[in-house]
PDB file of N, H, CA, C and O in Angstrom:
ATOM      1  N   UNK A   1     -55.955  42.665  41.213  1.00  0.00           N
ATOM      2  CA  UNK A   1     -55.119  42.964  40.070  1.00  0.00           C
ATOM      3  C   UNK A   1     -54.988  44.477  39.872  1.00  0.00           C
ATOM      4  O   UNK A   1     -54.219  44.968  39.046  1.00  0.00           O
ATOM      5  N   UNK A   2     -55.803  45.201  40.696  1.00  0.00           N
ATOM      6  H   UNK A   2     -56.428  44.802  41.367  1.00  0.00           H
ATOM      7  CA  UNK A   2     -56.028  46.915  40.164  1.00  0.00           C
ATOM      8  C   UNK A   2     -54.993  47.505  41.006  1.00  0.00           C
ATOM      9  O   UNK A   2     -54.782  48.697  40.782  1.00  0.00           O
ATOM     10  N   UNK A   3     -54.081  46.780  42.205  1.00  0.00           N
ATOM     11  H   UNK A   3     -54.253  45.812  42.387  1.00  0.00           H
ATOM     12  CA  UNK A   3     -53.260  47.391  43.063  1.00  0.00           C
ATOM     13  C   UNK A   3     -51.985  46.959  42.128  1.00  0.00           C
ATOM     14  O   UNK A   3     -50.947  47.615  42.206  1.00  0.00           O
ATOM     15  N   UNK A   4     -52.075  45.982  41.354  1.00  0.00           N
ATOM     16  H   UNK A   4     -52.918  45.449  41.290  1.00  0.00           H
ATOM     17  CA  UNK A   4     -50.383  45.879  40.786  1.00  0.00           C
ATOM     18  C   UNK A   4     -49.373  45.107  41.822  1.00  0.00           C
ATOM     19  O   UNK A   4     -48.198  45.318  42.122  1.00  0.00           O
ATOM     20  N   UNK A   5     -50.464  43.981  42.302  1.00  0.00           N
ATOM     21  H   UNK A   5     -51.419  43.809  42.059  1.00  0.00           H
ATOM     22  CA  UNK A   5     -49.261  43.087  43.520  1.00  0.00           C
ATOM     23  C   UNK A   5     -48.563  42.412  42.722  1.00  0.00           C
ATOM     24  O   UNK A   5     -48.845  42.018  41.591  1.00  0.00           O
ATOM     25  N   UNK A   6     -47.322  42.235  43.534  1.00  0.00           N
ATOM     26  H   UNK A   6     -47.093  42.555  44.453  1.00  0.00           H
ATOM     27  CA  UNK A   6     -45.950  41.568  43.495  1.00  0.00           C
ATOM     28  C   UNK A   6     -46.419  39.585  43.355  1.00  0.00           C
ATOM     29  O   UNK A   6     -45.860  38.735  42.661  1.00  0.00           O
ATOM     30  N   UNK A   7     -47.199  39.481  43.978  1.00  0.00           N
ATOM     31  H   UNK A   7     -47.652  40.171  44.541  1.00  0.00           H
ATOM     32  CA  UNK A   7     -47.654  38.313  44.371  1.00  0.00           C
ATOM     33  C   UNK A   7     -49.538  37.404  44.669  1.00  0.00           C
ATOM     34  O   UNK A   7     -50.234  37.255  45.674  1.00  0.00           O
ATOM     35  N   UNK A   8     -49.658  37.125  43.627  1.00  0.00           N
ATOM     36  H   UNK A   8     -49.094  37.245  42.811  1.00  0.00           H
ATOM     37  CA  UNK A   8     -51.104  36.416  43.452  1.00  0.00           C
ATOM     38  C   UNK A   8     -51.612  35.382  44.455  1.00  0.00           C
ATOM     39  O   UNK A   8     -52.356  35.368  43.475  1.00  0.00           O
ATOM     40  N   UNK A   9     -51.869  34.778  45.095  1.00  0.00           N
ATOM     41  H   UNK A   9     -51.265  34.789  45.891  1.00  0.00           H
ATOM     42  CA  UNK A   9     -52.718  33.561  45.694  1.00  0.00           C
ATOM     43  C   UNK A   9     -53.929  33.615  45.489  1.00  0.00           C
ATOM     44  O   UNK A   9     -54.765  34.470  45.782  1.00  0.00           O
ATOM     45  N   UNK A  10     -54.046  31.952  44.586  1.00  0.00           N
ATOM     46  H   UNK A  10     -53.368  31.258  44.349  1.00  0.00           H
ATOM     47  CA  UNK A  10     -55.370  31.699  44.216  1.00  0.00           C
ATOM     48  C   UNK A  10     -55.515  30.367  44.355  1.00  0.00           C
ATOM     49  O   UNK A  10     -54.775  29.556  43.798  1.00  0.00           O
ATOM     50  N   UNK A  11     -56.561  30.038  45.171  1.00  0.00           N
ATOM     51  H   UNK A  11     -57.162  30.696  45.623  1.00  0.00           H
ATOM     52  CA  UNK A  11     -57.192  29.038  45.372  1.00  0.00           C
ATOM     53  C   UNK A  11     -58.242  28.571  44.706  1.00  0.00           C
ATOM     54  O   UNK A  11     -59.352  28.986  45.039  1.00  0.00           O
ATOM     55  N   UNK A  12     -58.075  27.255  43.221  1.00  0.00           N
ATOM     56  H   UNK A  12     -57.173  26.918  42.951  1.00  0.00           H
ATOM     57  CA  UNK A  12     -58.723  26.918  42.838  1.00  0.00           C
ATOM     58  C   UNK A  12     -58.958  27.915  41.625  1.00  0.00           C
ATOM     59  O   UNK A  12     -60.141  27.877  41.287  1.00  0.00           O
ATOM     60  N   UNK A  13     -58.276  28.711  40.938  1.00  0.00           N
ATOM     61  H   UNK A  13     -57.315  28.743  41.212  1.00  0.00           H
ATOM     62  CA  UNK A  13     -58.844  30.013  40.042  1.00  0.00           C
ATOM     63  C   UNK A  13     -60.141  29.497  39.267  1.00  0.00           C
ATOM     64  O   UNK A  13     -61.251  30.009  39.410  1.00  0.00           O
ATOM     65  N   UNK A  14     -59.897  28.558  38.538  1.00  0.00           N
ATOM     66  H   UNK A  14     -58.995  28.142  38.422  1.00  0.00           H
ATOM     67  CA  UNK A  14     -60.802  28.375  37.413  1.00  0.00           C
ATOM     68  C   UNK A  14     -61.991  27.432  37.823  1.00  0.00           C
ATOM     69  O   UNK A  14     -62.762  26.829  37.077  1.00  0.00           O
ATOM     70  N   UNK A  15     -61.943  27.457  39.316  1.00  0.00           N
ATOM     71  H   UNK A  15     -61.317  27.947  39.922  1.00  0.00           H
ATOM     72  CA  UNK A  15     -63.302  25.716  39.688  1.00  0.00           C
ATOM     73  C   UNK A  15     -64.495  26.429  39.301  1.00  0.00           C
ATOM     74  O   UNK A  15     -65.286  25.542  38.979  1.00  0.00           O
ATOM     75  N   UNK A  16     -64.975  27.395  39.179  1.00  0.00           N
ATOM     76  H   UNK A  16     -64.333  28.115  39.441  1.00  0.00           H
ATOM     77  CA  UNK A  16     -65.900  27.391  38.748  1.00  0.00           C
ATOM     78  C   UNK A  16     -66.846  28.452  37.454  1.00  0.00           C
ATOM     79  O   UNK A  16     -68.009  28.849  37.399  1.00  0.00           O
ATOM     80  N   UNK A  17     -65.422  28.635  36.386  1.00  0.00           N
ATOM     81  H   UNK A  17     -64.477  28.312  36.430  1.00  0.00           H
ATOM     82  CA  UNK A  17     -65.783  29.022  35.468  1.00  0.00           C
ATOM     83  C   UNK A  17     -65.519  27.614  34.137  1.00  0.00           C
ATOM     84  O   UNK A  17     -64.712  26.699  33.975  1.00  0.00           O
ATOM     85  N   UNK A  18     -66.420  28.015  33.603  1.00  0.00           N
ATOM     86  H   UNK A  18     -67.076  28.759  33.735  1.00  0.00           H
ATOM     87  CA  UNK A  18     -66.687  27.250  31.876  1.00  0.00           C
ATOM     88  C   UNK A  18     -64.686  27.364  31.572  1.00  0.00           C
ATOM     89  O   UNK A  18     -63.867  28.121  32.094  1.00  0.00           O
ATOM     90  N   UNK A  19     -64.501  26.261  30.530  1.00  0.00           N
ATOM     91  H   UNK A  19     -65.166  25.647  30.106  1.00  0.00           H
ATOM     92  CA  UNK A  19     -63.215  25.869  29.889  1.00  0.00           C
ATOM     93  C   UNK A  19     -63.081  27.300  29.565  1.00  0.00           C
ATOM     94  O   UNK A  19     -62.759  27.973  30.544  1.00  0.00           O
ATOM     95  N   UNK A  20     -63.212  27.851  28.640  1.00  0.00           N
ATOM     96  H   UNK A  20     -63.473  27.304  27.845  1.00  0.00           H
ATOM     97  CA  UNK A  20     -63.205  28.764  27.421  1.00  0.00           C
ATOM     98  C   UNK A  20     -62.684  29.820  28.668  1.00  0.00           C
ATOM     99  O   UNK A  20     -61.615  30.421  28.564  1.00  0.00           O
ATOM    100  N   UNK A  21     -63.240  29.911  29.410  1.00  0.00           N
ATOM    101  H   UNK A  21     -64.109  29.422  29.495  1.00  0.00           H
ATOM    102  CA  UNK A  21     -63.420  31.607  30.337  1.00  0.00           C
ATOM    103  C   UNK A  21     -62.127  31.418  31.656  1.00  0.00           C
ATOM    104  O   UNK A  21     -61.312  32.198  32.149  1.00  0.00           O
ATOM    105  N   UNK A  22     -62.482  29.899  31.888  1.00  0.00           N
ATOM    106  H   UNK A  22     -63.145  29.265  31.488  1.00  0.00           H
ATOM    107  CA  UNK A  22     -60.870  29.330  32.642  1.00  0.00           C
ATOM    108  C   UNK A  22     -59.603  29.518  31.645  1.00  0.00           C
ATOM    109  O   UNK A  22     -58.624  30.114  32.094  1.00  0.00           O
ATOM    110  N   UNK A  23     -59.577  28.998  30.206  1.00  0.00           N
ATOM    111  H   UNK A  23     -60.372  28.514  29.841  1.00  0.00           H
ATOM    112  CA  UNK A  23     -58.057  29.194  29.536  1.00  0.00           C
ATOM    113  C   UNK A  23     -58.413  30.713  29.413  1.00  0.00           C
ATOM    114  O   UNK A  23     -57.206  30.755  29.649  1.00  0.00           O
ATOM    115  N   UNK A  24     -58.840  31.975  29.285  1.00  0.00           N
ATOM    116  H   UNK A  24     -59.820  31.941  29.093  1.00  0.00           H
ATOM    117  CA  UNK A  24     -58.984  33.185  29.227  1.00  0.00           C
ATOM    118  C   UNK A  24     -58.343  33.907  30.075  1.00  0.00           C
ATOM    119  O   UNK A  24     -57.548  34.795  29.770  1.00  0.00           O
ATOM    120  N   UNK A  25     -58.698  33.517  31.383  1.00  0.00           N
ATOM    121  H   UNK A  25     -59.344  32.795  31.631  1.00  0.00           H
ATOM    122  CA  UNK A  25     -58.342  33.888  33.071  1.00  0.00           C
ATOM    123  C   UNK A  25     -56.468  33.330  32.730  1.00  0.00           C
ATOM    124  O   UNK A  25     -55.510  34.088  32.579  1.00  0.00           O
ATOM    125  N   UNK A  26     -56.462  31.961  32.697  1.00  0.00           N
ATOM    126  H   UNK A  26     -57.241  31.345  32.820  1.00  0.00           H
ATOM    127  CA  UNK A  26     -54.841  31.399  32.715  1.00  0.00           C
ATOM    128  C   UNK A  26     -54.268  32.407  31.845  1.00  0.00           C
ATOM    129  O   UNK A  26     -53.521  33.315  32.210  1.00  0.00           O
ATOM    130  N   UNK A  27     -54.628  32.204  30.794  1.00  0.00           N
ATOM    131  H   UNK A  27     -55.234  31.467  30.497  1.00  0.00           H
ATOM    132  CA  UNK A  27     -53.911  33.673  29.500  1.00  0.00           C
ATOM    133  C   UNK A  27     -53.474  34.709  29.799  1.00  0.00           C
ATOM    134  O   UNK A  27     -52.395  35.175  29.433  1.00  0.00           O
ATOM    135  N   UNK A  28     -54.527  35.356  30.741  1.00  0.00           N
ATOM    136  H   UNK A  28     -55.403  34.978  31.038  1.00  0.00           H
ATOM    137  CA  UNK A  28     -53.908  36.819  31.319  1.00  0.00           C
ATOM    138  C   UNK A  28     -53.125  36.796  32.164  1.00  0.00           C
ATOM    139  O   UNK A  28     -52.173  37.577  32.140  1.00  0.00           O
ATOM    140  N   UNK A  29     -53.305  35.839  33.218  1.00  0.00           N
ATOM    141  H   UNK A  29     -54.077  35.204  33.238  1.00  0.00           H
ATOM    142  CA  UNK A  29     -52.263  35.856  34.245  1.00  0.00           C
ATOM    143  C   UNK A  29     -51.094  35.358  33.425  1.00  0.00           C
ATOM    144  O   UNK A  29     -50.113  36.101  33.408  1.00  0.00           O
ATOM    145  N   UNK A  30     -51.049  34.572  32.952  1.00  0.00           N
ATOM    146  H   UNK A  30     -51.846  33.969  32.966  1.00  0.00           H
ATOM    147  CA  UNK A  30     -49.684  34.034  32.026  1.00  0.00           C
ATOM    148  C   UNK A  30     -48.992  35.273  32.007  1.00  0.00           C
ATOM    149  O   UNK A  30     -48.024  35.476  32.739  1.00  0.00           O
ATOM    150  N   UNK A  31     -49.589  36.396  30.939  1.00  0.00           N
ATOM    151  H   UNK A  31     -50.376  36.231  30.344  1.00  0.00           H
ATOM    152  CA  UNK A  31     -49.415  37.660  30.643  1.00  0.00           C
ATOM    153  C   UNK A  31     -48.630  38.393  31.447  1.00  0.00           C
ATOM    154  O   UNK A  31     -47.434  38.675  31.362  1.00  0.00           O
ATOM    155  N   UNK A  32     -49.852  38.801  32.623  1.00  0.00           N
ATOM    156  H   UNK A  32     -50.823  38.572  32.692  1.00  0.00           H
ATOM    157  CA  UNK A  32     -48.787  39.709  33.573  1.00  0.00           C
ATOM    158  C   UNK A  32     -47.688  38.782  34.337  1.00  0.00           C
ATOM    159  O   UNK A  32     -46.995  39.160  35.282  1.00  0.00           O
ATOM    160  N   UNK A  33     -47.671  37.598  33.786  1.00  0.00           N
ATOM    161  H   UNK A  33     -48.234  37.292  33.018  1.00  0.00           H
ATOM    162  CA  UNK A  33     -46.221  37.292  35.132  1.00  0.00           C
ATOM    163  C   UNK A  33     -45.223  37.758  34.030  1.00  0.00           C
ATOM    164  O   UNK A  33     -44.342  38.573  34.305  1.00  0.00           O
ATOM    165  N   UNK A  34     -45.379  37.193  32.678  1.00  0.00           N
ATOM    166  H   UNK A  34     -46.095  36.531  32.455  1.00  0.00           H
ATOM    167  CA  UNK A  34     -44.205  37.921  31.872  1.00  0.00           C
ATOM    168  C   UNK A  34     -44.125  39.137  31.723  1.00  0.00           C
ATOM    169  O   UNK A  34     -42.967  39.430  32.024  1.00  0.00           O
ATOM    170  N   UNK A  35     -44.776  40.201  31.380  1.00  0.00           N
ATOM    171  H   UNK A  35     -45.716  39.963  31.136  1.00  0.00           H
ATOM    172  CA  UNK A  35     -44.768  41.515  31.450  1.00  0.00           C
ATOM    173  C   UNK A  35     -44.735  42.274  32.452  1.00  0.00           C
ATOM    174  O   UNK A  35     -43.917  43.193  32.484  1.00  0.00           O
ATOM    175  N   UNK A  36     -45.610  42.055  33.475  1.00  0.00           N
ATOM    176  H   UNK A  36     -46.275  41.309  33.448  1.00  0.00           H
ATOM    177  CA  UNK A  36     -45.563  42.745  34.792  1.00  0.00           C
ATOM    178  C   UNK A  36     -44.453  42.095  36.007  1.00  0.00           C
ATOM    179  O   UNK A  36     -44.051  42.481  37.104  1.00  0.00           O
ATOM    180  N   UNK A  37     -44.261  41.099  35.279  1.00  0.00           N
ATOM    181  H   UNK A  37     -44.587  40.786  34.388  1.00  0.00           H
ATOM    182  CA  UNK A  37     -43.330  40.051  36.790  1.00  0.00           C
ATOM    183  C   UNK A  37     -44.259  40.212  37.915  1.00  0.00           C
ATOM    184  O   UNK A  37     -44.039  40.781  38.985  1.00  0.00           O
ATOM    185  N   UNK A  38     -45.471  39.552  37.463  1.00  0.00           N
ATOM    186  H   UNK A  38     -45.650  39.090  36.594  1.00  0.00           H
ATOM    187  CA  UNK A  38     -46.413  38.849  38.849  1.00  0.00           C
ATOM    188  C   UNK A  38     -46.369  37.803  38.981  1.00  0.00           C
ATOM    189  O   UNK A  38     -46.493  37.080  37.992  1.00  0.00           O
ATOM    190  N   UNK A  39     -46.143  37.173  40.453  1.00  0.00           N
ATOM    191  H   UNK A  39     -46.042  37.761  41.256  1.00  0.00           H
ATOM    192  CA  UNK A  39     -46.181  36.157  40.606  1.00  0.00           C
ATOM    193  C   UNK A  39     -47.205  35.166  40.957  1.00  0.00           C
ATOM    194  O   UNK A  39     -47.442  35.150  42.164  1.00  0.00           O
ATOM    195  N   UNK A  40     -48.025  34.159  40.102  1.00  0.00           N
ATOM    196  H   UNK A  40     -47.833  34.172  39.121  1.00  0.00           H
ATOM    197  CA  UNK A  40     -48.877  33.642  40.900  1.00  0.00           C
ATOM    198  C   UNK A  40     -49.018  32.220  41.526  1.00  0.00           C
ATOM    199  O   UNK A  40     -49.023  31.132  40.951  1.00  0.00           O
ATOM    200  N   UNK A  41     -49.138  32.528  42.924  1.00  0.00           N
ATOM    201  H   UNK A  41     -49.134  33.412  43.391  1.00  0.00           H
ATOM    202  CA  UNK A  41     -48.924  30.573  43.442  1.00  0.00           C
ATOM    203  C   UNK A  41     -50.541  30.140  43.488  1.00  0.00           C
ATOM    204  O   UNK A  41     -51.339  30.672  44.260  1.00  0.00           O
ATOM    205  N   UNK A  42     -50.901  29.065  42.513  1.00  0.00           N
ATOM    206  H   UNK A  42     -50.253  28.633  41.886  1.00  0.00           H
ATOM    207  CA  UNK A  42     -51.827  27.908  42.855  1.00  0.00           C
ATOM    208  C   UNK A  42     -51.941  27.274  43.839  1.00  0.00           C
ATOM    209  O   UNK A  42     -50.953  26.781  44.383  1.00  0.00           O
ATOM    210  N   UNK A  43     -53.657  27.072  44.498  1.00  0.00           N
ATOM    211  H   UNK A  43     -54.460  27.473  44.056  1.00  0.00           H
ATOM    212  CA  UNK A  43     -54.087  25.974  45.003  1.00  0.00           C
ATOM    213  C   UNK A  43     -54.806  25.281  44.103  1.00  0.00           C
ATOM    214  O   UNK A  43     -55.781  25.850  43.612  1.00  0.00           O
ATOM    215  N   UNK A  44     -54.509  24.014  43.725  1.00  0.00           N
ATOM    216  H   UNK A  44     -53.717  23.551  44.125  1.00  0.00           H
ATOM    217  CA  UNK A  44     -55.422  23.400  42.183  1.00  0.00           C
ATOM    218  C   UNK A  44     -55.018  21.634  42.168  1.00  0.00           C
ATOM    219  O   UNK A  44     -54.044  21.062  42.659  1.00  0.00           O
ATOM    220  N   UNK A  45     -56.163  21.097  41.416  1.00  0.00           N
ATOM    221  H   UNK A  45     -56.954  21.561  41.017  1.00  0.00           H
ATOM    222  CA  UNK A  45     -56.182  19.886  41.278  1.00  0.00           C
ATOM    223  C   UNK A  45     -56.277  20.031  40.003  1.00  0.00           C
ATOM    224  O   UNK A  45     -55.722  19.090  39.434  1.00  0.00           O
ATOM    225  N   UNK A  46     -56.953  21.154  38.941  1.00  0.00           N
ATOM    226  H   UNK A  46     -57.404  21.918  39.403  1.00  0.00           H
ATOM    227  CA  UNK A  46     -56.902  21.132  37.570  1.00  0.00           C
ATOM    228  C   UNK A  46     -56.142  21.333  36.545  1.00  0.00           C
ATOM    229  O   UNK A  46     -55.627  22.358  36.096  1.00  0.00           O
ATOM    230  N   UNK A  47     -56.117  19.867  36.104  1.00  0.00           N
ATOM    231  H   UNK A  47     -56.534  19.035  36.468  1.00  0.00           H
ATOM    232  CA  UNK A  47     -54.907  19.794  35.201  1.00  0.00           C
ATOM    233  C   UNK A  47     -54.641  20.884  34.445  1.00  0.00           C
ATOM    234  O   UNK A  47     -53.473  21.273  34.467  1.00  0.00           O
ATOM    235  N   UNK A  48     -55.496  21.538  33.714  1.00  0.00           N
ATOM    236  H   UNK A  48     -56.445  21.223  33.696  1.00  0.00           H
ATOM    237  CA  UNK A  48     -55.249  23.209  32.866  1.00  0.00           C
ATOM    238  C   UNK A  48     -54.767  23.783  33.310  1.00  0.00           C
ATOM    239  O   UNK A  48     -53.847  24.265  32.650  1.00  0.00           O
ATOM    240  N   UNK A  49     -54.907  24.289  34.833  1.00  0.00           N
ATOM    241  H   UNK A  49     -55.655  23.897  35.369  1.00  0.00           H
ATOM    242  CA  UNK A  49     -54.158  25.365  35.531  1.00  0.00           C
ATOM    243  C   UNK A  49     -52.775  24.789  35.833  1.00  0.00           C
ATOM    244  O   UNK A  49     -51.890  25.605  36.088  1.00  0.00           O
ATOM    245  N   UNK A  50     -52.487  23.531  35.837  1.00  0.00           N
ATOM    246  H   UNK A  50     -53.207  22.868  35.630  1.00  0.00           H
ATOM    247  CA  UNK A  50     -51.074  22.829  36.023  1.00  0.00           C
ATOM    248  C   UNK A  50     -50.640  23.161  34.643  1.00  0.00           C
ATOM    249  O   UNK A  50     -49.786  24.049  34.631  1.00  0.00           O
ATOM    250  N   UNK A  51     -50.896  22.819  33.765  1.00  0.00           N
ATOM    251  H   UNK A  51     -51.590  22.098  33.774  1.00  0.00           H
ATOM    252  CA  UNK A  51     -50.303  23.097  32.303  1.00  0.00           C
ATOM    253  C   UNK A  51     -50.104  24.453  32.123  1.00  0.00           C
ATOM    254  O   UNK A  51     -49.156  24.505  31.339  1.00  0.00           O
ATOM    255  N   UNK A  52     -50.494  25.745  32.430  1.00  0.00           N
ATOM    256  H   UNK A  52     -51.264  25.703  33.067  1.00  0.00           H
ATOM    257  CA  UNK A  52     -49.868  26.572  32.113  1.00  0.00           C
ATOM    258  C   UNK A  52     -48.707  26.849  33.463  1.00  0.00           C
ATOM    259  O   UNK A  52     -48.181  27.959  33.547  1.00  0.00           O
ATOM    260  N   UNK A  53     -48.433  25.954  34.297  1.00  0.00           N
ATOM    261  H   UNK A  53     -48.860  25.052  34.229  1.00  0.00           H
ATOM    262  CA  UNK A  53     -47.307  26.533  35.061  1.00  0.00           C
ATOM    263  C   UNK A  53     -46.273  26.283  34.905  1.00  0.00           C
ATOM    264  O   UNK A  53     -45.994  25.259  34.281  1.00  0.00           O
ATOM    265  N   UNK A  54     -45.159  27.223  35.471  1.00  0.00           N
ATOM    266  H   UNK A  54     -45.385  28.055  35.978  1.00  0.00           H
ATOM    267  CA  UNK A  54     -43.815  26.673  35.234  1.00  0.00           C
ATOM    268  C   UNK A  54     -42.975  25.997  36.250  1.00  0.00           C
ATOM    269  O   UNK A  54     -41.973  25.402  35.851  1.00  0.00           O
ATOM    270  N   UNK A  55     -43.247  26.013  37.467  1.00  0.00           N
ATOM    271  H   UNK A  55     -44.060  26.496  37.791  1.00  0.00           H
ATOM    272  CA  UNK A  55     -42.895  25.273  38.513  1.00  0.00           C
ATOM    273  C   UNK A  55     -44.575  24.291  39.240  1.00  0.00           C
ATOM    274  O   UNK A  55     -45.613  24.775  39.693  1.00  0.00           O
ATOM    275  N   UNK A  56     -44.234  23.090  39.088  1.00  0.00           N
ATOM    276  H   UNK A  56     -43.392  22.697  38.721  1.00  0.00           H
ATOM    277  CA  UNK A  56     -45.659  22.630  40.170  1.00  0.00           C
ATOM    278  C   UNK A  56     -44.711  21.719  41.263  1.00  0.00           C
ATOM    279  O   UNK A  56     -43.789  20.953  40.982  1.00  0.00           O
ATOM    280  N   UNK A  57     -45.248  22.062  42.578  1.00  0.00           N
ATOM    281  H   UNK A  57     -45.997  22.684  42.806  1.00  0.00           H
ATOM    282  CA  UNK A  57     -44.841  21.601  44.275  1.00  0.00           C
ATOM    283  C   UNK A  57     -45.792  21.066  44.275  1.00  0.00           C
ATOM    284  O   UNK A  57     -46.853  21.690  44.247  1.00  0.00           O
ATOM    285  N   UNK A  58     -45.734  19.416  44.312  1.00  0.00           N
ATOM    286  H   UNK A  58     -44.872  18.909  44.334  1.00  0.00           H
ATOM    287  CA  UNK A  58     -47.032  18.786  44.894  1.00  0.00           C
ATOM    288  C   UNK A  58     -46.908  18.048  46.228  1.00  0.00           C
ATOM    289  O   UNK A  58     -46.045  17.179  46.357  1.00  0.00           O
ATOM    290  N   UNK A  59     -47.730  18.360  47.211  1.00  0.00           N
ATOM    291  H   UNK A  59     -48.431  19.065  47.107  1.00  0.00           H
ATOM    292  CA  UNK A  59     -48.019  18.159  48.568  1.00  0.00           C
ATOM    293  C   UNK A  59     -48.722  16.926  48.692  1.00  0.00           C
ATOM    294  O   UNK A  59     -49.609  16.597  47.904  1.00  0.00           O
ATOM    295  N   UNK A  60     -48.238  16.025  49.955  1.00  0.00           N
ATOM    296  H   UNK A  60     -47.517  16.292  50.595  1.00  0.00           H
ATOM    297  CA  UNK A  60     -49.026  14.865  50.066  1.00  0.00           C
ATOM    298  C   UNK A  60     -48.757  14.949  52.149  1.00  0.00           C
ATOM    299  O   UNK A  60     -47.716  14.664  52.742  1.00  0.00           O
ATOM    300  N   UNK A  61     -50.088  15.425  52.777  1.00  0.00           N
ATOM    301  H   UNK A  61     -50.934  15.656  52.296  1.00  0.00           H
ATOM    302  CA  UNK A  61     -49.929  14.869  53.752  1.00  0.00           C
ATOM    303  C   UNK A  61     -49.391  15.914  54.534  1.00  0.00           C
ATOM    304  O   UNK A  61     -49.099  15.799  55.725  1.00  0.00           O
ATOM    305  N   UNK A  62     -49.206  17.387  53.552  1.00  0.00           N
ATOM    306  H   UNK A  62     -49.443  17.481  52.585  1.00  0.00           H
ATOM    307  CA  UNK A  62     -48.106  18.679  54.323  1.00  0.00           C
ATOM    308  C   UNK A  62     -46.828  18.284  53.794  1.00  0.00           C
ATOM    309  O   UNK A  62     -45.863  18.685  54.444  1.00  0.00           O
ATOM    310  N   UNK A  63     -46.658  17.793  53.064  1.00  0.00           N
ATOM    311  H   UNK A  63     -47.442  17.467  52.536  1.00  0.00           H
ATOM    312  CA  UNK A  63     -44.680  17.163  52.720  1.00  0.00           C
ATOM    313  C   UNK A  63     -44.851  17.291  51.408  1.00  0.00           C
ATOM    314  O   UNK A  63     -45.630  16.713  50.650  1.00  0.00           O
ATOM    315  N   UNK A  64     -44.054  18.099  51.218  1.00  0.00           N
ATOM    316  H   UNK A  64     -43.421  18.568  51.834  1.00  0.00           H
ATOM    317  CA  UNK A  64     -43.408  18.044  49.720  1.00  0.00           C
ATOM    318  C   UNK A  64     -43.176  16.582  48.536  1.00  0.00           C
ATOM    319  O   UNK A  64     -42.087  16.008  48.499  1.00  0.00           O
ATOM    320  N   UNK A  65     -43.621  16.415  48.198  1.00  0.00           N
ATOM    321  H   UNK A  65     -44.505  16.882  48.228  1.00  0.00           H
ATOM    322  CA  UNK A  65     -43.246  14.999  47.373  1.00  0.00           C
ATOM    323  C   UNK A  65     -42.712  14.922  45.880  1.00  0.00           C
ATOM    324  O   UNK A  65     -42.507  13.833  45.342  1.00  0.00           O
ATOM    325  N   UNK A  66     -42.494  16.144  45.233  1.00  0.00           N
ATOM    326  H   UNK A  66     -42.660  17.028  45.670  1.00  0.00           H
ATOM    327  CA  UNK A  66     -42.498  16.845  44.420  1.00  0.00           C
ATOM    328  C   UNK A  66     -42.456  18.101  44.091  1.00  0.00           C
ATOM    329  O   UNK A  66     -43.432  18.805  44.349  1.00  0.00           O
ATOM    330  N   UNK A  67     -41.184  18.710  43.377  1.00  0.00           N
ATOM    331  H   UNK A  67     -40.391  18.138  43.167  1.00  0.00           H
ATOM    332  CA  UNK A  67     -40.933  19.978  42.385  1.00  0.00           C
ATOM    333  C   UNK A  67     -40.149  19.791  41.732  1.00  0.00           C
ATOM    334  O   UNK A  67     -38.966  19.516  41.931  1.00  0.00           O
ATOM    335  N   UNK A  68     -40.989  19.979  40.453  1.00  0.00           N
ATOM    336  H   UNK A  68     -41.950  20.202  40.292  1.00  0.00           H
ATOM    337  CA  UNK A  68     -40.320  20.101  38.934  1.00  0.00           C
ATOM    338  C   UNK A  68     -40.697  21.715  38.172  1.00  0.00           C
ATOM    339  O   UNK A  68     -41.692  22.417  38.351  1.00  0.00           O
ATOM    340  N   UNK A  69     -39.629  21.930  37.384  1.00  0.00           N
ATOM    341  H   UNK A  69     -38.821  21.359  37.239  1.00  0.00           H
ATOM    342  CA  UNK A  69     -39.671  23.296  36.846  1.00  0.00           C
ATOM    343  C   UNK A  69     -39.749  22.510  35.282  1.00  0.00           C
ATOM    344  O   UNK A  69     -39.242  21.483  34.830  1.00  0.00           O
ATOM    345  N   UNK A  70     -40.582  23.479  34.777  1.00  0.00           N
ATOM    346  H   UNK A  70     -40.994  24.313  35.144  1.00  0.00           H
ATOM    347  CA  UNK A  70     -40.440  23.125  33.417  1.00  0.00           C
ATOM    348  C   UNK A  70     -39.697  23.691  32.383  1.00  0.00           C
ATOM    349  O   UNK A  70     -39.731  23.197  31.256  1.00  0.00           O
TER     350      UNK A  70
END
């Protein structure tokens, strides 16, 4: 985050922080995608980190089976 990329990949962000410190982490990034226009793509099974997104691509098998924008 200290270089100011264009583009995030995160695998799993929140697996292994507490609720409280996971919606904290989602919050900020929320943040800089609106303010900074960062982009961040998820690897995630957790529903929280799905709820704050605005596009989710869900994969079954390598194949697309799903994208919805919210």
């Amino acid at each position: 985050m200290v270089t100011d990329p264009q583009v995030v990949l995160a695998d799993e962000p929140t697996a292994n922080l507490d609720s409280t410190t996971g919606r904290k982490l989602l919050d900020m990034m929320k943040e800089m995608n609106r303010t900074k226009q960062v982009t961040f793509v998820f690897a995630t099974h957790d529903q929280m980190v799905m709820e704050f997104a605005d596009r989710i691509v869900s994969l079954k098998d390598g194949q697309i089976v799903s994208d919805n924008r919210k």
